[in-house]
N, C-alpha and C positions, 0 to 999 in steps of 0.2 A: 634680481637679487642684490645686486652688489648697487642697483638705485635706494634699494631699501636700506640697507647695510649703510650707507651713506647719508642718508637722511636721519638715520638712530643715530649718528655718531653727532651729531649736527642738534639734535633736540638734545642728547646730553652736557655738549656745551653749551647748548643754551642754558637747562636748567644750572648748571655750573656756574653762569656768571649773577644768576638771579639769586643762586641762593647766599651769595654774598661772596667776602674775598677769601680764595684759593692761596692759601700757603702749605708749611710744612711745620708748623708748629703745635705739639704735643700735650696734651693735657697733663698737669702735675699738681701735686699738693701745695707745691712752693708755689708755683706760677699762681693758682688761683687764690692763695693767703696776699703773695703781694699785690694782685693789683686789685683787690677788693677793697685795698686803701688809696687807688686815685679815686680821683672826681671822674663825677657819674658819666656817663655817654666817653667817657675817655677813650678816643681812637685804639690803642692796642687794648685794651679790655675787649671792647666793642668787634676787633679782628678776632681775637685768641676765643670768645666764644663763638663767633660763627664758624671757624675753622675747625674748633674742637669741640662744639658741642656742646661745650660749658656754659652755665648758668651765673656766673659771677656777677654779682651786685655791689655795689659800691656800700661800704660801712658809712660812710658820711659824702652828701652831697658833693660838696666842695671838695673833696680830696681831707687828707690828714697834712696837718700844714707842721712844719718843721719850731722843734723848740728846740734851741740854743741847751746843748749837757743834760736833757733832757730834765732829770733831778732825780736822784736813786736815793733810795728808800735806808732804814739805817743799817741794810747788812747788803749795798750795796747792789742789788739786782734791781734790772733796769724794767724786768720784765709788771713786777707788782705796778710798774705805774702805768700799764693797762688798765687798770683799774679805774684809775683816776680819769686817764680818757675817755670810757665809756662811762663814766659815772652818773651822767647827764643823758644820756645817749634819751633821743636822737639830738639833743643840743650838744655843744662843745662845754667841753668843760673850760676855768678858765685856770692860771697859776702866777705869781710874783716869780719872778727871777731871782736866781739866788746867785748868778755868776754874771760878770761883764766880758764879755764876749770882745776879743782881740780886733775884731775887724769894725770894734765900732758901732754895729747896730743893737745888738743886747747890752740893758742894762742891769746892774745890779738893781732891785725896788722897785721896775715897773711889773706891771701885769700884764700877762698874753693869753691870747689863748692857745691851750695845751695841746699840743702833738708830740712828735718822736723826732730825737735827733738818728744819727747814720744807723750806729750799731743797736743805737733799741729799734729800730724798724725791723733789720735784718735778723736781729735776738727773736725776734715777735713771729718772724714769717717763718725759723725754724721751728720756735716754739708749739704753734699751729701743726706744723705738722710732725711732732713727735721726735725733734730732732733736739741733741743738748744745742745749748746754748753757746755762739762760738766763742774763742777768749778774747780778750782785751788786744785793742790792734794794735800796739804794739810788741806783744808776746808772738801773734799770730806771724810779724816778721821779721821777728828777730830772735824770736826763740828757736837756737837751734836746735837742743835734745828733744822737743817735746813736739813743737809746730813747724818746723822748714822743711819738714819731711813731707808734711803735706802740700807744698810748693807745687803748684802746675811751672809756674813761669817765676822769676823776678828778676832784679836788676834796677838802672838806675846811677847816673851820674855819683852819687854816695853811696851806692851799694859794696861794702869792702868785704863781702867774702864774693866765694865761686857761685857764677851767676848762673842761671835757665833761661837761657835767652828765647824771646817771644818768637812765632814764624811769624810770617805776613799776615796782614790783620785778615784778610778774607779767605786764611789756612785754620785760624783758630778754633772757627764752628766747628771742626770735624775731631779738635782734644775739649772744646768745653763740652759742658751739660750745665740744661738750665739749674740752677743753684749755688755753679760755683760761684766764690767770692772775690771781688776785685778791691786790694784796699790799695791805696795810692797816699803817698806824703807827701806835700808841696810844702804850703805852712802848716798848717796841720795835716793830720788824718784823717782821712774818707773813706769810708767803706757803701761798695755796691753788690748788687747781684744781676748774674747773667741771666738773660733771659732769650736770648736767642739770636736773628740778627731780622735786616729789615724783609727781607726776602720770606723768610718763616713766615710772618706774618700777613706778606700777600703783596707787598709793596714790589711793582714792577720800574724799569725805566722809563715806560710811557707816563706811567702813573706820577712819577716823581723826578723828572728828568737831573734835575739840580743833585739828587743822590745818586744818580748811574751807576756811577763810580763805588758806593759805599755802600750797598745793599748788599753785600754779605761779610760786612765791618761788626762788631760787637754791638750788642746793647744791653744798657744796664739798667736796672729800677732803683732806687733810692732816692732816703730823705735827705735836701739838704735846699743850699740857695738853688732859687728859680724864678724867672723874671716874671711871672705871672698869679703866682698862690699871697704876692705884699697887694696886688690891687684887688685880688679877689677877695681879700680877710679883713679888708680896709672898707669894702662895701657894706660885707656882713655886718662889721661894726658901726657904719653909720646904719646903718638899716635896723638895728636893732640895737637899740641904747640901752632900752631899760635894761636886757641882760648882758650884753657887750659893752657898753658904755665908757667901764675904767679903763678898757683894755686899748692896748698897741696893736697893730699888726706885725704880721711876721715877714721873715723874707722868706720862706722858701716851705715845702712839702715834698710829697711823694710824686715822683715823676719817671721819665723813661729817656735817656739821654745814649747818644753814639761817642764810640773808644774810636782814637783812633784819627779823627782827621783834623789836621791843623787847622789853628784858629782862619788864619788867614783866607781860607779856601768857604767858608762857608758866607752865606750870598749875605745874612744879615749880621747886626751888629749891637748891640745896645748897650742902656749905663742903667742900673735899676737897682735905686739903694747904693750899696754901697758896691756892686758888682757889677764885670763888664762879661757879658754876656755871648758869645756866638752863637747860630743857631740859623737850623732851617726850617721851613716853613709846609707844613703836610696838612692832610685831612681838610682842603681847600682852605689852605690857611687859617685853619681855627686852633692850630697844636704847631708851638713853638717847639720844636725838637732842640733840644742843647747840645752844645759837644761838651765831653767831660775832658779833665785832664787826659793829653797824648801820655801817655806811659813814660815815653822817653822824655816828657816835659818834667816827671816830677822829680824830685830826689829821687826817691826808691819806691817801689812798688811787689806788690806779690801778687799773681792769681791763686785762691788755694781754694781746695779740694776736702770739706768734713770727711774723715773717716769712714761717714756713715754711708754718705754718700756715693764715696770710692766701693762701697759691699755692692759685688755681686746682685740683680732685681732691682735696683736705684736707679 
């Protein structure tokens, strides 16, 4: 008996490792809105449905490639220019810039093709699922009557009221849930969302030994720079003149980046555009993993928490 009993235990983890990676990671409305906007076969899409069962498809091949202020509509909602993205669909739409972008690579008058900047990404993936829309990032922290009450965490070298100081980065998964939002201010403002850590998703330290250390560290999804979506968009466009042709590339899309570990410590390094990039290397090196600003790197930052979210069933 206990030969039998031992042999069932033994086909279970076989079937276990065949039927793909073992994490702890959750099916959600938000989860499956955001990453239906990387590129296709994209390593944590590719986990988060073996894991959970999910059927997520990618909206566009390549990913949704990031546009500079995106361009709001005349009463200011970021969300109608959904519309203009898929308008073409399955092709990209394209758009003229209306803003020159401080770091240099957007210009006022040229044309790109159209994506989502930080907060219409994260406008979109609540949108999707039935959640308001959150407010302007800077209300979200620095409004105290209305928004700091929703504060998980902030702080920050200029943070000048009474701070929420963070715990250790691999204490956090046990106060986040995937949804909440991470905005951070360096030079500008950035907003992400959480989405779990590397361990959810099935990442072990055999598997990734360079992450040992950071497989239960934060990770975020958002649009913004990435060292990889300015060569991918640059193809698209020589590959396709007659409808790409006017257009620029972009620097950056939707991607899945780690909180949390100093630049210094991570094994790669690069210069891409106008941006210097850190980053580790997974999915046998085919997914350039980023690190996002350390928390304690930028001025100020918030984790917050929608209302809707904080309900009870969420």
């Amino acid at each position: 008996m206990k030969k039998i009993i031992a042999l069932l235990l033994l086909c279970a983890l076989a079937l276990g490792f065949c039927s793909g990676a073992v994490g702890e990671v959750e099916q959600s409305p938000l989860l499956d809105a955001a990453f239906s906007l990387l590129e296709k076969d994209n390593i944590f899409q590719r986990r988060y449905n073996e894991i959970t069962g999910a059927n997520v498809e990618s909206l566009f091949e390549l990913g949704v490639p990031y546009f500079y202020g995106q361009q709001t509509n005349s009463n200011g909602t970021k969300l109608a220019n959904v519309e203009r993205l898929i308008a073409k669909y399955p092709y990209y739409s394209t758009l003229t810039c209306l803003e020159h972008a401080h770091d240099g690579f957007w210009s006022s008058g040229k044309r790109y093709i159209y994506g989502m900047d930080c907060s219409g990404f994260t406008r979109w993936v609540y949108y999707q699922c039935g959640l308001p829309m959150h407010p302007p990032l800077d209300k979200m922290m620095n409004d105290k009557v209305n928004y700091r009450k929703y504060h998980l965490y902030n702080g920050g070298p200029n943070w000048v009221s009474e701070s929420k100081p963070m715990p250790a980065y691999e204490e956090m998964q046990y106060t986040l849930q995937a949804g909440d939002l991470f905005v951070t201010k360096h030079k500008g403002r950035h907003i992400m969302m959480y989405i779990g850590t590397l361990k959810d998703y099935g990442f072990t330290a055999e598997e990734a030994p360079d992450l040992a250390p950071y497989l239960e560290y934060p990770l975020v999804i958002h649009c913004g720079p990435s060292p990889f979506y300015g060569e991918r968009f640059e193809k698209l466009i020589q590959d396709n003149p007659d409808r790409y042709g006017n257009c620029n590339t972009t620097d950056g899309g939707v991607a899945v980046s780690l909180v949390g570990v100093p630049s210094e410590l991570a094994p790669y390094h690069t210069h891409v555009q106008t941006f210097d990039y850190d980053y580790f290397l997974i999915d046998d090196g085919n997914y350039m993993l980023t690190l996002r600003t350390d928390p304690y790197d930028a001025t100020s930052y918030c984790w917050y928490r929608t209302p809707e979210l904080a309900a009870p069933g969420t």
